[in-house]
C-alpha positions in Angstrom: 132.3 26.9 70.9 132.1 30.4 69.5 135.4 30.1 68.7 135.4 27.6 65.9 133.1 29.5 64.1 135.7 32.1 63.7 138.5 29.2 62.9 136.9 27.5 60.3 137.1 28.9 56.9 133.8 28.8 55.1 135.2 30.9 52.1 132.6 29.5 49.3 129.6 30.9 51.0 127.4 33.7 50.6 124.1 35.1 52.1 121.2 33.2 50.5 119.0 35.3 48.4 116.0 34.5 45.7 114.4 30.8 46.3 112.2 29.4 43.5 110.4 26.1 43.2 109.7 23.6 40.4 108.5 20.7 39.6 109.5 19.2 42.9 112.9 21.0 42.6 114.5 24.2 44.2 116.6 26.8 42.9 118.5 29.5 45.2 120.6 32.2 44.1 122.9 34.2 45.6 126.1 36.1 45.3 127.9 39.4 45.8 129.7 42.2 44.0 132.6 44.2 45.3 134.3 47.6 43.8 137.6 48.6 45.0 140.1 51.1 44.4 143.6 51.5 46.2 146.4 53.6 45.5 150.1 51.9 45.6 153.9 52.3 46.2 156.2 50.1 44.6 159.3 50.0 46.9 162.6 51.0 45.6 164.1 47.4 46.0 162.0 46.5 43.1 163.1 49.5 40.7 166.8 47.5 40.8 167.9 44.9 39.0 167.3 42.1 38.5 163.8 43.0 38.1 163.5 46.3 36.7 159.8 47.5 38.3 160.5 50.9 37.8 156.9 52.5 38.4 156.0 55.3 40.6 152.9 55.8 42.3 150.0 54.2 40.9 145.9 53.6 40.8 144.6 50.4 40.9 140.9 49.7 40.5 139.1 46.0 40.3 135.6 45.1 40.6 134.4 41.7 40.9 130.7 39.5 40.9 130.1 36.0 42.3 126.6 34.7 40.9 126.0 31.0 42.5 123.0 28.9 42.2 122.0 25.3 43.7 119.0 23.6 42.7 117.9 20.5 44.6 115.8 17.5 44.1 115.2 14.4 45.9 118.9 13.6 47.3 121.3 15.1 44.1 122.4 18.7 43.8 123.2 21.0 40.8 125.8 23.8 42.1 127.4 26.5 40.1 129.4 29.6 40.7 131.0 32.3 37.9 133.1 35.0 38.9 134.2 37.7 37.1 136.9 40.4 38.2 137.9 43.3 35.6 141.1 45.4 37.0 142.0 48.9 35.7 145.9 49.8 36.3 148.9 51.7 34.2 150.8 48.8 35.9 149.2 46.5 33.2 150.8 48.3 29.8 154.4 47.6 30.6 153.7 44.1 31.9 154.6 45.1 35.5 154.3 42.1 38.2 152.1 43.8 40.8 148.7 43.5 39.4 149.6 39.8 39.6 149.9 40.4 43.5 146.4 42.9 43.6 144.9 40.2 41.8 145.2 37.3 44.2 144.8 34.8 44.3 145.5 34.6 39.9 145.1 31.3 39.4 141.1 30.8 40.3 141.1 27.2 39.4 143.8 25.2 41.3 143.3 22.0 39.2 142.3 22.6 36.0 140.9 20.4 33.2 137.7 21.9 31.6 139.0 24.8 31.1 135.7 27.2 31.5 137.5 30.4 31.8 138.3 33.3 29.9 141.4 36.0 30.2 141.8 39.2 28.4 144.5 41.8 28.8 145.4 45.1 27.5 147.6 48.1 27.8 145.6 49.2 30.9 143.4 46.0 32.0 142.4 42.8 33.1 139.4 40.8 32.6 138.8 37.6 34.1 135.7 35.8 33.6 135.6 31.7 35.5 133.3 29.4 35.8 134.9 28.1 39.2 132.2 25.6 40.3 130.3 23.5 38.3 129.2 20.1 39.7 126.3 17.8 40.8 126.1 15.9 43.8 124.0 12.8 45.3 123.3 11.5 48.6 123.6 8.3 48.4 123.0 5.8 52.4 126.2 6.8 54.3 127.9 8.4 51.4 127.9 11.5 49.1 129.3 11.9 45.9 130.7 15.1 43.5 131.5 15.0 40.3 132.9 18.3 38.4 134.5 21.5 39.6 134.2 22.2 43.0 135.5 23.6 46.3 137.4 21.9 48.8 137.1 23.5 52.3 139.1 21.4 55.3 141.8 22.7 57.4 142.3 25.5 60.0 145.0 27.6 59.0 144.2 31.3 57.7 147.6 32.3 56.7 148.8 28.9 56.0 147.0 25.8 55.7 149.5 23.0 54.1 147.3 20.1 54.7 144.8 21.3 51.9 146.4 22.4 48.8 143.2 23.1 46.9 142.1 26.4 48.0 144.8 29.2 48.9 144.4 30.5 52.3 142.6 33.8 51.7 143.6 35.6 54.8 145.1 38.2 52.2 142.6 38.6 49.5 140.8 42.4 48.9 138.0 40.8 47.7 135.2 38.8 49.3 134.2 35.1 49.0 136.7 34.1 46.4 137.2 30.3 46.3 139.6 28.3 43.8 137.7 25.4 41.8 139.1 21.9 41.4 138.4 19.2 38.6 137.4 15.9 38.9 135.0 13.5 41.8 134.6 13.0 45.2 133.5 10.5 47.2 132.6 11.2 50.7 132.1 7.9 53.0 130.2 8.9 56.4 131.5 6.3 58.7 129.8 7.3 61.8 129.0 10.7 63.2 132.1 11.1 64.7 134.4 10.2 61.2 134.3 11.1 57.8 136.5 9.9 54.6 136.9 11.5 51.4 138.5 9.9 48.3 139.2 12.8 45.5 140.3 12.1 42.3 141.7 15.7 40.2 142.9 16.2 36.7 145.1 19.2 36.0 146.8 20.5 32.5 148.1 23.9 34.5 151.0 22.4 35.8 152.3 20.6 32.8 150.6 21.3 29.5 151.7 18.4 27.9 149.9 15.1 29.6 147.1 15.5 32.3 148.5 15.2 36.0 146.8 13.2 38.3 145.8 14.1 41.8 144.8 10.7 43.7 144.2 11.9 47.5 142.5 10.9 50.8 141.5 12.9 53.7 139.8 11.0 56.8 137.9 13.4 59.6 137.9 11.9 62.8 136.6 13.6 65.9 137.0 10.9 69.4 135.1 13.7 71.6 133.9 17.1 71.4 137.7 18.8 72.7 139.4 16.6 69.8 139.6 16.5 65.8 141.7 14.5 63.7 142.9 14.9 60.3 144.6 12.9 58.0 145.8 12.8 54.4 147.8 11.1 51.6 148.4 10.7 48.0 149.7 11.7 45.1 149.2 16.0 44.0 151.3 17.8 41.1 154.2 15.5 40.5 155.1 14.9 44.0 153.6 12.0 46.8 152.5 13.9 50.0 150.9 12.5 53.4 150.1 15.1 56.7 148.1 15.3 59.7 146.3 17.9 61.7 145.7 17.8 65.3 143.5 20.6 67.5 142.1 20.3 70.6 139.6 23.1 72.6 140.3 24.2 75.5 138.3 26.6 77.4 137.0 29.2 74.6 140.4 28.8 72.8 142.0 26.5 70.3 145.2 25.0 70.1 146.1 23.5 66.7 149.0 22.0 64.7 149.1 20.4 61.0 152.7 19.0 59.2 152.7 18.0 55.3 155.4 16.0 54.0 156.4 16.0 50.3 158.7 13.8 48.2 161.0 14.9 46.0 159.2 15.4 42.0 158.3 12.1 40.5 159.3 10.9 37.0 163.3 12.2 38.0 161.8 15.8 37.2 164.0 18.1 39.5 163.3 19.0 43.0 163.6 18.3 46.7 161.7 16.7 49.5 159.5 19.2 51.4 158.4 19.7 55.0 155.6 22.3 55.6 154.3 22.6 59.5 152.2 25.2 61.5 151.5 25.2 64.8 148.5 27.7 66.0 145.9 29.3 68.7 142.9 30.7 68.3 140.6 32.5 71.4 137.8 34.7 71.6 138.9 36.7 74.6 135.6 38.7 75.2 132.6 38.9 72.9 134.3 41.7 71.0 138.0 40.8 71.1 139.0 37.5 68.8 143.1 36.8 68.3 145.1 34.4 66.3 148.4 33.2 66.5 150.5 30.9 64.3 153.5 30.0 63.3 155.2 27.7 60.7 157.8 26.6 58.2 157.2 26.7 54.7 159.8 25.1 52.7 161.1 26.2 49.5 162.3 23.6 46.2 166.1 25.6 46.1 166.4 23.1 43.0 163.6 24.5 41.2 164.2 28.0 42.4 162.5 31.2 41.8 163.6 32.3 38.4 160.6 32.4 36.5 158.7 35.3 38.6 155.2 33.9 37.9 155.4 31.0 40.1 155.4 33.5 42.7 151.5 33.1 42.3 151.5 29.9 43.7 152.4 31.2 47.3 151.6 34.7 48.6 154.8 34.6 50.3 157.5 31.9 50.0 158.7 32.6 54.0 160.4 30.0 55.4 159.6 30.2 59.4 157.1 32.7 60.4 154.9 34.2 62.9 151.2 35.4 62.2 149.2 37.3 64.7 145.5 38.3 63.6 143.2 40.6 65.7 139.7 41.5 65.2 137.5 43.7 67.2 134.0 44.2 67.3 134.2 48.0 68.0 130.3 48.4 67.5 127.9 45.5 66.3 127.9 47.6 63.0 131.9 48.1 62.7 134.6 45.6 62.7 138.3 46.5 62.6 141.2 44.0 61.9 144.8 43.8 61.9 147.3 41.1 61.4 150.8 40.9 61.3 153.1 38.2 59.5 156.8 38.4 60.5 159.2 36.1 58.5 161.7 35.3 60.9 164.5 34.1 58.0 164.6 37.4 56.6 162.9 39.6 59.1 160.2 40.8 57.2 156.8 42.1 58.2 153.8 42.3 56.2 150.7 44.2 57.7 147.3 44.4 56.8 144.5 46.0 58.7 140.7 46.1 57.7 137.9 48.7 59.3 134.5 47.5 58.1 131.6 48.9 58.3 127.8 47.6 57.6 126.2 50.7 56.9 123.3 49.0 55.6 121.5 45.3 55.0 123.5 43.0 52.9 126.1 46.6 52.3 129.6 46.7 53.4 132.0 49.3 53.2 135.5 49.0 53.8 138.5 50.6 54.5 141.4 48.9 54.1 145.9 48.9 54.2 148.7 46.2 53.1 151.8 47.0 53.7 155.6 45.8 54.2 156.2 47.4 57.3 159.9 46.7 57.8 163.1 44.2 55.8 166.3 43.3 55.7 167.1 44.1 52.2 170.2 41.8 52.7 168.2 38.7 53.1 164.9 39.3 51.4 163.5 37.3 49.2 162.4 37.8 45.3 158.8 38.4 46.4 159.7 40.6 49.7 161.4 43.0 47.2 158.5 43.8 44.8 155.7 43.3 47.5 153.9 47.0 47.3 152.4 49.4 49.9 148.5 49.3 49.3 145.9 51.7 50.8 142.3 51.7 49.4 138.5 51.1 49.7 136.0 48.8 48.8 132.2 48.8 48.5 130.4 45.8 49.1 126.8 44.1 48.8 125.8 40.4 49.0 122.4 39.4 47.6 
């Protein structure tokens, strides 16, 4: 079972740290702070028109801070979480697109309503300061309810996770423990220990300014034996009415795993297409050191909306059609981890690398080294973001508390 461990994304946590009690109540806080620097390459294809990126070799420096609390009492919860991230970059003073990319993910509320966040941007900078969790929670017989901004961790996939559009897959983040908020209630039905269903109910202004768009959506958990897991979902998310599954079964000290999210075309006769999204993985730990994953998809693209305005290229890291991911990680001593991972899109025959070495020099200290790269392309069928996507090499300090 060491496996799933590894499979399942737990992005919203963080080592515990100070614990205080009160009146009956507790109070943890914990968090962690991260400093990076990387220099980067912009690629020729992006210098050209249509989009005109012509920078040379650049700096890039961010540092972020994730401060979370929970205080408990009696059967309700009271969680919150601010982040802040300030980047330094040249790239920022002509209003270049790559700091969007260094940044990700930039949106760090996927379904906003509150608000609760703060951007600022210069010649030379970025500041962004979030409040991205902010609720309170009860445990009621059977049941367990949310109300406010919060996380929403279910699905497998690491480098594409369709059934669960409300927290990006973060295989390809620089930072640590970075998790998108969501607004609105949850209600969580526990209807044996083997099956859970969870009723959400979002409000978002992001994704049209003018009215408030509803998310209305159901996941049900179902797991018949220990091998097997079942997951379901359906409703109604950003204009369009979805419905998916994911299936994965154990087998041995592997995983197989597959998950398919269907989309209609935009409600309201806005413009846009019926969707089909679908990934098909496995996951094994090989020896005690030696963990891989493999997966494989399709990720289809709205040609009726299109690409034009380059900013919705924040929504997906890479809008690949069919691709192939392979992921690697080695315990090389219990103090230093390396990585590596691969992701080939096989429409356009593009590869994207990105390999980690990380080292825990210390208690709660990490230090890492770190590259993301394009590694080859077919300029003739690349897509918009294939063409700007830079060559990143850097460093990052860590410390969790």
């Amino acid at each position: 079972m060491r496996v799933l461990a590894l499979a399942l994304l737990a992005t919203s946590s963080a080592l515990a740290g100070p614990t205080w009690q009160w009146g009956g109540a507790t109070t943890e806080i914990s968090g962690n702070a991260d400093a990076q620097t990387r220099a980067t390459s912009n690629p020729d294809t992006a210098k050209e028109s249509p989009y005109f990126q012509n920078w040379d070799n650049d700096q890039f420096s961010v540092g972020s801070l994730n401060l979370a609390s929970k205080t408990s009492w009696q059967k309700a919860r009271l969680e919150f979480n601010g982040f802040g991230r300030h980047a330094q970059s040249e790239l920022y003073r002509d209003d270049f697109l790559a700091p969007r990319f260094m940044n990700f993910p930039n949106r760090l509320v996927a379904r906003d309503l509150f608000g609760l966040q703060h951007y600022a941007e210069t010649q030379t900078s970025r500041s962004d300061v979030v409040l991205n969790k902010a609720n309170v929670e009860y445990d009621a017989e059977s049941a367990r309810f949310t109300l406010g901004r919060q996380y929403i961790n279910y699905g497998i996939g690491e480098s594409f996770n369709p059934i669960n559009p409300f927290n990006q897959p973060l295989g390809l983040v620089g930072a640590a423990n970075v998790a998108q908020g969501n607004d609105g209630g949850r209600a969580a039905f526990f209807l044996s220990e083997r099956s859970t269903l969870e009723f959400f109910l979002f409000g978002d202004k992001q994704y049209d300014r003018d009215v408030i768009t509803r998310t209305a959506w159901l996941h049900w958990e179902w797991r018949p034996t220990d091998e097997w897991q079942v997951d379901a979902v359906i409703g109604e998310d950003q204009e369009r009415n979805k419905s998916g599954f994911q299936i994965n079964r154990i087998v041995g000290d592997g995983m197989v795993f597959t998950q398919a999210l269907y989309s209609s075309a935009q409600l309201d006769n806005l413009p846009g297409e019926e969707l089909w999204d679908v990934l098909v993985g496995y996951d094994n730990q090989f020896t005690s050191e030696w963990h891989v994953r493999l997966e494989g998809g399709y990720q289809e693209r709205d040609d009726e909306i299109g690409l034009a305005d380059l900013t919705r290229l924040n929504g997906r890291f890479f809008p690949f059609e069919y691709f192939v991911s392979f992921a690697n990680q080695y315990e090389a001593h219990p103090l230093l981890n390396l990585s590596g991972s691969l992701i080939h899109d096989v429409k356009t025959n593009f590869g994207y690398f990105v390999g980690k070495a990380t080292w825990a020099f210390k208690d709660d200290w990490e230090w890492d080294l770190f590259v993301f790269a394009p590694v080859y392309q077919n300029s003739a069928e690349s897509t918009a973001i294939q063409e700007l996507i830079t060559t990143d090499v850097g460093t990052a300090l860590r410390v969790f508390f």
